[in-house]
mmCIF file as gemmi writes it, N, C-alpha and C atoms, coordinates in Angstrom:
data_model
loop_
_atom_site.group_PDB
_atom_site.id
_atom_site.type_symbol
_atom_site.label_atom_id
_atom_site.label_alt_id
_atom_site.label_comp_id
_atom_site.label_asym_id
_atom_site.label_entity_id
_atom_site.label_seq_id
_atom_site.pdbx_PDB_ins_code
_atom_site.Cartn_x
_atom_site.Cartn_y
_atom_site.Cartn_z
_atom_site.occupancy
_atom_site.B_iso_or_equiv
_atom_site.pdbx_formal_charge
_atom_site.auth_seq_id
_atom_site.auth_asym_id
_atom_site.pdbx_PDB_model_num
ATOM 1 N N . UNK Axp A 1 ? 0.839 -1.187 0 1 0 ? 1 A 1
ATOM 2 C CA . UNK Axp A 1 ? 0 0 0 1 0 ? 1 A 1
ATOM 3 C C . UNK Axp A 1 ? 0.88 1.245 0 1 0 ? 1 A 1
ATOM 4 N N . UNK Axp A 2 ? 0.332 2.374 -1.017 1 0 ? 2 A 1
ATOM 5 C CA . UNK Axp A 2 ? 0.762 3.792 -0.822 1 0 ? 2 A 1
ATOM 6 C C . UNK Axp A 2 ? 1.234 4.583 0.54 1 0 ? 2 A 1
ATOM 7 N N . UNK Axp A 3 ? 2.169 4.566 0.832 1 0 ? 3 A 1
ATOM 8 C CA . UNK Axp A 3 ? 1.732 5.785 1.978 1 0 ? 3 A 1
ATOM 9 C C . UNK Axp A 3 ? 2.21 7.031 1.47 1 0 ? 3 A 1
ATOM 10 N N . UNK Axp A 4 ? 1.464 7.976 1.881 1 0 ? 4 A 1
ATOM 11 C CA . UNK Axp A 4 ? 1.731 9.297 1.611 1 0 ? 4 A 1
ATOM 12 C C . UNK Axp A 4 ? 2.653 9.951 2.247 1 0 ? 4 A 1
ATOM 13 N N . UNK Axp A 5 ? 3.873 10.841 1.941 1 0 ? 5 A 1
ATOM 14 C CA . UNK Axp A 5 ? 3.863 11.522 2.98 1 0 ? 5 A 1
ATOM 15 C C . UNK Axp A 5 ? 4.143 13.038 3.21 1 0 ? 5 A 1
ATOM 16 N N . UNK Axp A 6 ? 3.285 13.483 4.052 1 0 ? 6 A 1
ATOM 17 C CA . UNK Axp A 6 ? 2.369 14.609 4.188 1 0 ? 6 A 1
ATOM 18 C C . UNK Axp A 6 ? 3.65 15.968 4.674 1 0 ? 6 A 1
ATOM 19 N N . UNK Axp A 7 ? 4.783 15.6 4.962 1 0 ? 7 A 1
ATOM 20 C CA . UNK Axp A 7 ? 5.48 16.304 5.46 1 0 ? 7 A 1
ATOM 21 C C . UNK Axp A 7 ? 6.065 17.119 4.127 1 0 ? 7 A 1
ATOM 22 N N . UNK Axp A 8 ? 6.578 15.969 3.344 1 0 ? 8 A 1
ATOM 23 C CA . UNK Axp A 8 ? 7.048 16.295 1.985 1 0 ? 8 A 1
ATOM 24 C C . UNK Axp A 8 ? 6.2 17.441 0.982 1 0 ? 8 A 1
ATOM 25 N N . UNK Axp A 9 ? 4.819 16.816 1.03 1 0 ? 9 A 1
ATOM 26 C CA . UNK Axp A 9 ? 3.614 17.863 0.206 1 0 ? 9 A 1
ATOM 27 C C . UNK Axp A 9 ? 3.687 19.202 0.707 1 0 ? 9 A 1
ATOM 28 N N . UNK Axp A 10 ? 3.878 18.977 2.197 1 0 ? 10 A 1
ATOM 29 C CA . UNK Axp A 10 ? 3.844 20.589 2.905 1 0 ? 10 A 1
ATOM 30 C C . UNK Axp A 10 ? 5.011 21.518 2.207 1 0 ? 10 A 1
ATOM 31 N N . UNK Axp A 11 ? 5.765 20.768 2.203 1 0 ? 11 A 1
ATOM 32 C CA . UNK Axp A 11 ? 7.034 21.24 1.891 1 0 ? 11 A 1
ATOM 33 C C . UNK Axp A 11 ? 7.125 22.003 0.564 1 0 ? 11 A 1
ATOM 34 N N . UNK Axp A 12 ? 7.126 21.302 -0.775 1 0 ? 12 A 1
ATOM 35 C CA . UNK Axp A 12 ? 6.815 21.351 -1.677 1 0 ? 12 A 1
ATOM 36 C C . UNK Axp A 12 ? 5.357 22.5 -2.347 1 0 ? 12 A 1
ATOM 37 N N . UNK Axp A 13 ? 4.364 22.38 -1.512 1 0 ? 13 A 1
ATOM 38 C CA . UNK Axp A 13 ? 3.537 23.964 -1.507 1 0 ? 13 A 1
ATOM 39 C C . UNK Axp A 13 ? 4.359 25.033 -1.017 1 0 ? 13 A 1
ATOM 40 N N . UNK Axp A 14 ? 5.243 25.29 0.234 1 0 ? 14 A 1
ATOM 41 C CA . UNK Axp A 14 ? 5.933 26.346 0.493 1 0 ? 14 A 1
ATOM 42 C C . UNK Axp A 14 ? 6.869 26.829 -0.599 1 0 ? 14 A 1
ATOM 43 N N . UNK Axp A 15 ? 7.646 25.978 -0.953 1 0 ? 15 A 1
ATOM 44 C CA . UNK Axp A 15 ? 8.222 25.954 -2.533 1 0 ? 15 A 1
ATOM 45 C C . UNK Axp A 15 ? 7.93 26.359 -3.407 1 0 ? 15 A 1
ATOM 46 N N . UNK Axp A 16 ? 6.718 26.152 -4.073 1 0 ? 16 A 1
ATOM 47 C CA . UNK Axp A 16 ? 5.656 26.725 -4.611 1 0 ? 16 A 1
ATOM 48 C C . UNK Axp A 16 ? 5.706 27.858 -4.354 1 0 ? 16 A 1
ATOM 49 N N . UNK Axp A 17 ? 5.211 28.536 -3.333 1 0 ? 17 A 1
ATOM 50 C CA . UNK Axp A 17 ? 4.734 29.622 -2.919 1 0 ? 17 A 1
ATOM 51 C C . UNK Axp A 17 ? 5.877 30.426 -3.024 1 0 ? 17 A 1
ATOM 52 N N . UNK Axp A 18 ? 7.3 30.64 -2.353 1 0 ? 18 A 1
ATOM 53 C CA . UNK Axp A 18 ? 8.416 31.11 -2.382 1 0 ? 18 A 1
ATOM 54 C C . UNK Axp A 18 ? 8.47 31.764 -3.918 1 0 ? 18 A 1
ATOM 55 N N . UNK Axp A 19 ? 8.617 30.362 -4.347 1 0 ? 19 A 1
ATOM 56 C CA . UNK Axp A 19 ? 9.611 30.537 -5.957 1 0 ? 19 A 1
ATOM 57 C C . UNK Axp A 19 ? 7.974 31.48 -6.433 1 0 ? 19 A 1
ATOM 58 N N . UNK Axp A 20 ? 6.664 31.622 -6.413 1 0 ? 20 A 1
ATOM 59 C CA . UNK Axp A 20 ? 6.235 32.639 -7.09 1 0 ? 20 A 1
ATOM 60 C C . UNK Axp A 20 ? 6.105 33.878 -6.6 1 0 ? 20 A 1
ATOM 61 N N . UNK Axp A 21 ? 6.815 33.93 -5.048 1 0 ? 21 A 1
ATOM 62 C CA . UNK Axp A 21 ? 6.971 35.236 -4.279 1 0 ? 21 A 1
ATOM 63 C C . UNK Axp A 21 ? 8.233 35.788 -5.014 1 0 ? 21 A 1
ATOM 64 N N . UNK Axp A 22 ? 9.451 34.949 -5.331 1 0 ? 22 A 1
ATOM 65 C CA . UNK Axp A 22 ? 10.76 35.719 -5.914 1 0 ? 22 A 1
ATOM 66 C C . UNK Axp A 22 ? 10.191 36.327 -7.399 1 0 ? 22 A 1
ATOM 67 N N . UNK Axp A 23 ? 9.506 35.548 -7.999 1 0 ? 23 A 1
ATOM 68 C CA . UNK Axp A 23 ? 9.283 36.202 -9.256 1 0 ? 23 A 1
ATOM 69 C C . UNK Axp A 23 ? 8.306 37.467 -9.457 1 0 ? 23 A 1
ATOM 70 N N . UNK Axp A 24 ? 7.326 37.139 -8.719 1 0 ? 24 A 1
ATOM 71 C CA . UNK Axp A 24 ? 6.614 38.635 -8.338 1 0 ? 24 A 1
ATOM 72 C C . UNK Axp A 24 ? 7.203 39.802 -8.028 1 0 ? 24 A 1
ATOM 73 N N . UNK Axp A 25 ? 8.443 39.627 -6.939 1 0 ? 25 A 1
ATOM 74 C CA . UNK Axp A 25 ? 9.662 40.322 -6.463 1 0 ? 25 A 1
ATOM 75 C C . UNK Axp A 25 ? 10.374 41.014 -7.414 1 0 ? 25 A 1
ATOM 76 N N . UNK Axp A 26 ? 10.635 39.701 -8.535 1 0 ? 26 A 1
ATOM 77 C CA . UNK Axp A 26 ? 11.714 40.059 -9.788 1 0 ? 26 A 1
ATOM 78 C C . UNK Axp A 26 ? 10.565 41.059 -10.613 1 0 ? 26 A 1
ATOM 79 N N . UNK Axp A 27 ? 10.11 40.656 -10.604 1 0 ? 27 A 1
ATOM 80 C CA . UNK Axp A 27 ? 9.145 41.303 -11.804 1 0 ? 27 A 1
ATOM 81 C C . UNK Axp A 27 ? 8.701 42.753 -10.946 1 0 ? 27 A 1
ATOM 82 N N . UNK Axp A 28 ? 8.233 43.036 -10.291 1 0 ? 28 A 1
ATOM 83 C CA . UNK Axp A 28 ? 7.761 44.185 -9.707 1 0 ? 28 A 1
ATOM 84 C C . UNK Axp A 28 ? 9.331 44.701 -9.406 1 0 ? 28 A 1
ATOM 85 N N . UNK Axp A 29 ? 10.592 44.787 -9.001 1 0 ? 29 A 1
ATOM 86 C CA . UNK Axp A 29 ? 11.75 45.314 -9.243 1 0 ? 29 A 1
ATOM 87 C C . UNK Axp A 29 ? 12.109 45.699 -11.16 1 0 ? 29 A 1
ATOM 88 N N . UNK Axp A 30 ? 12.155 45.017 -11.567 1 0 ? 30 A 1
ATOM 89 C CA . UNK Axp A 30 ? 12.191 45.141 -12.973 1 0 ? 30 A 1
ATOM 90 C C . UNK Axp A 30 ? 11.103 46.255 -13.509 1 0 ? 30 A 1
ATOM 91 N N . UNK Axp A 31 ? 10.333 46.078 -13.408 1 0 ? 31 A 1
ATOM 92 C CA . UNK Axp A 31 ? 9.141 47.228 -14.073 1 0 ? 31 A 1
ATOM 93 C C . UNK Axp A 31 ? 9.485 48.189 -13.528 1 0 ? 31 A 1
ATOM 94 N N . UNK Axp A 32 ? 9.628 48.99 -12.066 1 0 ? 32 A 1
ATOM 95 C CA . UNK Axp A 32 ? 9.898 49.591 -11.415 1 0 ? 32 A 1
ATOM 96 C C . UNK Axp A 32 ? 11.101 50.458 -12.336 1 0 ? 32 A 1
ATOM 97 N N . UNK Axp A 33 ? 12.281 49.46 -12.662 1 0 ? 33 A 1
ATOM 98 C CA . UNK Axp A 33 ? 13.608 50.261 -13.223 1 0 ? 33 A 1
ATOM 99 C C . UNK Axp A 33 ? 12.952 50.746 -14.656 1 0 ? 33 A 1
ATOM 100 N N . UNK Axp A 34 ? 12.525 50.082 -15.285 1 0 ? 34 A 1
ATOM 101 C CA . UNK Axp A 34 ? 11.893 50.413 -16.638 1 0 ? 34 A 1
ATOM 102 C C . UNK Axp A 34 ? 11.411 51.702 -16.514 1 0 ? 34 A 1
ATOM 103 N N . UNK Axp A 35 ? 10.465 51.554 -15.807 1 0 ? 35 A 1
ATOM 104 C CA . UNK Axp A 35 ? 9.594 52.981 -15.579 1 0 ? 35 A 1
ATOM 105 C C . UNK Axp A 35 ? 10.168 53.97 -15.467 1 0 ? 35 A 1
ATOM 106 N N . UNK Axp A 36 ? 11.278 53.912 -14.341 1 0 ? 36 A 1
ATOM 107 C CA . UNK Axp A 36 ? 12.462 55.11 -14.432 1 0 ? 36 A 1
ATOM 108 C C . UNK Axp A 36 ? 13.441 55.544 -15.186 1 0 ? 36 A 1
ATOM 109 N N . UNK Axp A 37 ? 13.477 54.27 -16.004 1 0 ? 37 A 1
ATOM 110 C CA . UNK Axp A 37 ? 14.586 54.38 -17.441 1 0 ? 37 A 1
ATOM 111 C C . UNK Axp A 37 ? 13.586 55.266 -18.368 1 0 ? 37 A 1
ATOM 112 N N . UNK Axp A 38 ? 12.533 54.883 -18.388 1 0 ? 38 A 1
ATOM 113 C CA . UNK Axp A 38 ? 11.373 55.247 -19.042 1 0 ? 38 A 1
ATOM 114 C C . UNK Axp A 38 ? 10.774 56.772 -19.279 1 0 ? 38 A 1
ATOM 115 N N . UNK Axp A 39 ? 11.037 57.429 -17.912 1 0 ? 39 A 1
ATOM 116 C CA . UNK Axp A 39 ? 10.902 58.712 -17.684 1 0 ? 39 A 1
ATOM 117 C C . UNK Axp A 39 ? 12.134 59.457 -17.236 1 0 ? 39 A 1
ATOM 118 N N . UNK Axp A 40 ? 13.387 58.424 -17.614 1 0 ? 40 A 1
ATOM 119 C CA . UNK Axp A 40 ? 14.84 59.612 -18.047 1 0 ? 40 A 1
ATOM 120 C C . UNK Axp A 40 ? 15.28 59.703 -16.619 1 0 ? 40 A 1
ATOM 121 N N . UNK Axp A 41 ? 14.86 59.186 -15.654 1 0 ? 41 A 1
ATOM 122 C CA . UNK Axp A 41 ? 15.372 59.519 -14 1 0 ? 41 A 1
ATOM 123 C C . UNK Axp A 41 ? 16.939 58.37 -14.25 1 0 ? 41 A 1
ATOM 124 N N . UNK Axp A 42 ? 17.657 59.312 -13.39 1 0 ? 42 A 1
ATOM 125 C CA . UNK Axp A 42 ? 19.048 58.279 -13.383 1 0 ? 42 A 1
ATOM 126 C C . UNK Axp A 42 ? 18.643 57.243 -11.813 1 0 ? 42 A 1
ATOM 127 N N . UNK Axp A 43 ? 19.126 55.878 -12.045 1 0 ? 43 A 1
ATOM 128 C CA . UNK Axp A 43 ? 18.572 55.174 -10.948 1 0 ? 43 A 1
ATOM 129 C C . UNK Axp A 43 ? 19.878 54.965 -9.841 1 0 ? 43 A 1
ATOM 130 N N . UNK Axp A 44 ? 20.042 55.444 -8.596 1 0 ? 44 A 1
ATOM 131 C CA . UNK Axp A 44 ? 20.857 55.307 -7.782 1 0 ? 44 A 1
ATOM 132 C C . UNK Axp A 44 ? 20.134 55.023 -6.198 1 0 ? 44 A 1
ATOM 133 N N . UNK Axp A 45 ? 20.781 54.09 -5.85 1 0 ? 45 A 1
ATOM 134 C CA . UNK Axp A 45 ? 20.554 53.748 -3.982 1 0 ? 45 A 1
ATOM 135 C C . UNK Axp A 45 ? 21.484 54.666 -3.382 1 0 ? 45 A 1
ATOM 136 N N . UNK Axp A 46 ? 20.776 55.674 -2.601 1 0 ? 46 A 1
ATOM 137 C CA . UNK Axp A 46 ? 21.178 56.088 -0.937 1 0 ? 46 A 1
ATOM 138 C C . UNK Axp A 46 ? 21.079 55.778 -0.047 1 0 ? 46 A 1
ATOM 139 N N . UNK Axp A 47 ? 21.683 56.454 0.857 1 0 ? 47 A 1
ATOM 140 C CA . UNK Axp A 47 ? 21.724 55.834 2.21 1 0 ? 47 A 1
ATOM 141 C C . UNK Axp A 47 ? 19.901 55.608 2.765 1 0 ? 47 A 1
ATOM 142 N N . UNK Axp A 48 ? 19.014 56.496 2.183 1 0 ? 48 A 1
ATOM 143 C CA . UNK Axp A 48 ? 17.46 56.3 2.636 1 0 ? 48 A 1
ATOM 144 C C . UNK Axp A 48 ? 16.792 54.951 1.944 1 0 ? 48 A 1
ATOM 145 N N . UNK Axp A 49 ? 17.345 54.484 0.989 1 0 ? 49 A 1
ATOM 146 C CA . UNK Axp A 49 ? 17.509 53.314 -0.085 1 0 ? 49 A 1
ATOM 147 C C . UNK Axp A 49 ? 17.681 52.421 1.149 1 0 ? 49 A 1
ATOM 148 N N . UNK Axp A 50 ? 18.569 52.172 1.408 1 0 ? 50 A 1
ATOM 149 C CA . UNK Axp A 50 ? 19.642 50.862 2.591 1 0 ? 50 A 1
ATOM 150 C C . UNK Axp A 50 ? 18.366 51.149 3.432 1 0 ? 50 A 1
ATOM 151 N N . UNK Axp A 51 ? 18.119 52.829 4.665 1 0 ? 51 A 1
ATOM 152 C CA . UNK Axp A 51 ? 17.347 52.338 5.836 1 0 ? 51 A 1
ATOM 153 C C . UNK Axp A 51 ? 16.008 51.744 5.585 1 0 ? 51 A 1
ATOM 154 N N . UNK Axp A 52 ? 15.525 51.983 4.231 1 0 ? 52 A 1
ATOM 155 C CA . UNK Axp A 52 ? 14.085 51.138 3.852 1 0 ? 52 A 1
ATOM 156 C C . UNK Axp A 52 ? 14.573 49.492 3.78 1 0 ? 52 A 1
ATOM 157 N N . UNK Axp A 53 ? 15.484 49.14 2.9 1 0 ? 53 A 1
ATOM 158 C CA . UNK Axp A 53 ? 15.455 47.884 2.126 1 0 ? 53 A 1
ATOM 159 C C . UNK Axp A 53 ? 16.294 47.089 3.52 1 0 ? 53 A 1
ATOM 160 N N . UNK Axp A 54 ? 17.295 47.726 4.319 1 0 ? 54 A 1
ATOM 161 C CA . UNK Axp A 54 ? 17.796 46.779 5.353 1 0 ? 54 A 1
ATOM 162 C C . UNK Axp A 54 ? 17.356 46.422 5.981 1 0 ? 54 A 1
ATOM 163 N N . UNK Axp A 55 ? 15.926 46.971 6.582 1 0 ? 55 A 1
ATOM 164 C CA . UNK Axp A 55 ? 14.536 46.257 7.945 1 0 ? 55 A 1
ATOM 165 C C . UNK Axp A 55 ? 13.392 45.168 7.2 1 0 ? 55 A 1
ATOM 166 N N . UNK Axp A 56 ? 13.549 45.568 5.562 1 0 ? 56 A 1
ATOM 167 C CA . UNK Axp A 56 ? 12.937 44.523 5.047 1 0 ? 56 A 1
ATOM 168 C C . UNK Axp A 56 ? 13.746 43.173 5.088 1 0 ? 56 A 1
ATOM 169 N N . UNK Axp A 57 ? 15.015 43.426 4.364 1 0 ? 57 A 1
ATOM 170 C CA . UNK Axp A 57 ? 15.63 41.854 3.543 1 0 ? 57 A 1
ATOM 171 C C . UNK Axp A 57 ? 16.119 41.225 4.744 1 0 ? 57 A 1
ATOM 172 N N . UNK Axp A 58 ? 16.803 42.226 5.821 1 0 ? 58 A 1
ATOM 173 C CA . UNK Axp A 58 ? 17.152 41.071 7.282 1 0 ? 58 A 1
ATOM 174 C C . UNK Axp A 58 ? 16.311 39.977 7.996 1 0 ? 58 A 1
ATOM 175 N N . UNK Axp A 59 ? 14.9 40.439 7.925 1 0 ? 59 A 1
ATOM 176 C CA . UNK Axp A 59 ? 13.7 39.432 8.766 1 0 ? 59 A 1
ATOM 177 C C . UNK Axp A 59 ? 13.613 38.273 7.703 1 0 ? 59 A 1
ATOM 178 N N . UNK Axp A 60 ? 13.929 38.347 6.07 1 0 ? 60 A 1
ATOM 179 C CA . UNK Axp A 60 ? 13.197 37.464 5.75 1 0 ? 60 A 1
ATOM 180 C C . UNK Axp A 60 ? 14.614 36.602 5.514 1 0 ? 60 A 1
ATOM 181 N N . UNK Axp A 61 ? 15.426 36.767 5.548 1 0 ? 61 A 1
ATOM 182 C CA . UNK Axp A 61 ? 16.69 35.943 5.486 1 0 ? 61 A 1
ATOM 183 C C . UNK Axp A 61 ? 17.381 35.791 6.622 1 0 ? 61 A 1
ATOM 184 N N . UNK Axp A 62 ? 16.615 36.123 7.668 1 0 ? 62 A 1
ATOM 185 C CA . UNK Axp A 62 ? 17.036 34.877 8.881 1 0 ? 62 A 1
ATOM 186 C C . UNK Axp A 62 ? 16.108 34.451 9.172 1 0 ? 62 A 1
ATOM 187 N N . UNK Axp A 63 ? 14.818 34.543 8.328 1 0 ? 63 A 1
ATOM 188 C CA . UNK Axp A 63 ? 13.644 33.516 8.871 1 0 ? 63 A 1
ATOM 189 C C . UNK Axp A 63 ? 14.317 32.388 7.694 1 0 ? 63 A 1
ATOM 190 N N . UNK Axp A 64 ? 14.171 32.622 6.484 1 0 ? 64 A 1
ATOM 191 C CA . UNK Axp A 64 ? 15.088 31.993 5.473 1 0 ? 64 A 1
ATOM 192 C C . UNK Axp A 64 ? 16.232 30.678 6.215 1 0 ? 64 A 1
ATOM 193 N N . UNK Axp A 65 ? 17.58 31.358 6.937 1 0 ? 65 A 1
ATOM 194 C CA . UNK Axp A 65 ? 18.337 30.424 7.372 1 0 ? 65 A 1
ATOM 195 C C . UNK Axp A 65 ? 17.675 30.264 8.463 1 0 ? 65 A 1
ATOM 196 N N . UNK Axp A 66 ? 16.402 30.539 9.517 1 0 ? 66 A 1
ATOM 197 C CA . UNK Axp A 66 ? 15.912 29.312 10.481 1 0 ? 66 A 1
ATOM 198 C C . UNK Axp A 66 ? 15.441 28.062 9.874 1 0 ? 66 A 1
ATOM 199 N N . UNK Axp A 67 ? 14.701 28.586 8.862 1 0 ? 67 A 1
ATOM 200 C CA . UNK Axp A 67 ? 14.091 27.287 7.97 1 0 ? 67 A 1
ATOM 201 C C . UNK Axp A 67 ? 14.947 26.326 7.672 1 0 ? 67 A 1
ATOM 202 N N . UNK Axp A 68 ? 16.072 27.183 6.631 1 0 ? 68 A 1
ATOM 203 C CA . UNK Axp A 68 ? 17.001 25.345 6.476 1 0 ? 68 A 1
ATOM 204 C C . UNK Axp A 68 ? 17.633 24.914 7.595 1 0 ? 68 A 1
ATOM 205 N N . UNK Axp A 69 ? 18.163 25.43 8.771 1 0 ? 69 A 1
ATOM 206 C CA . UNK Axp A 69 ? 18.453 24.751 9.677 1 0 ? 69 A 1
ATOM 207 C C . UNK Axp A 69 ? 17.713 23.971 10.785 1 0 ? 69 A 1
ATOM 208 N N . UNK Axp A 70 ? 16.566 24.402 11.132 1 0 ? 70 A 1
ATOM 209 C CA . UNK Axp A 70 ? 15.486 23.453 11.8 1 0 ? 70 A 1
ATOM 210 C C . UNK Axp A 70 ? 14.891 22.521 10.586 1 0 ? 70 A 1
ATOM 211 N N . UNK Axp A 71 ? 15.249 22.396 9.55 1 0 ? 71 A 1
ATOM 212 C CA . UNK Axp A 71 ? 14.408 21.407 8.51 1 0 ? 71 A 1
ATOM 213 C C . UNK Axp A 71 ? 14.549 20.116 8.975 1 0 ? 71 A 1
ATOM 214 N N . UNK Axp A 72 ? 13.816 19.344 9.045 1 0 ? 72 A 1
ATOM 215 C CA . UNK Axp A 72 ? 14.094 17.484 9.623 1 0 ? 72 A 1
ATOM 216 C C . UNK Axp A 72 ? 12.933 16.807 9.174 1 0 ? 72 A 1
């Protein structure tokens, strides 16, 4: 008999979900530069650039490395 197992499926939806969160990511970054290429703005990060984007990308990339290291 089949057994399923249910840990793996879980897994594999988060996967899912991730990989169409990066591309949404990619894609909404990408349009973003277009738009500004688009209307002639030169595109540069400042230091107000870093204090927005550093309180975002830190939470999700050490929730990121909790995940692969508690994985079992």
């Amino acid at each position: 008999m089949y057994k399923i197992n249910w840990r793996k499926m879980e897994d594999s939806v988060f996967v899912i979900f991730l990989g169409f969160g990066f591309i949404w990511l990619l894609m909404g970054v990408v349009g973003w530069i277009a738009f500004l290429k688009s209307e002639g703005e030169e595109i540069k990060f400042g230091k107000w650039g870093l204090i927005v984007a550093i309180p975002i990308l830190i939470p999700i990339i050490v929730s990121l490395i909790i995940g692969i290291l508690y994985k079992k």
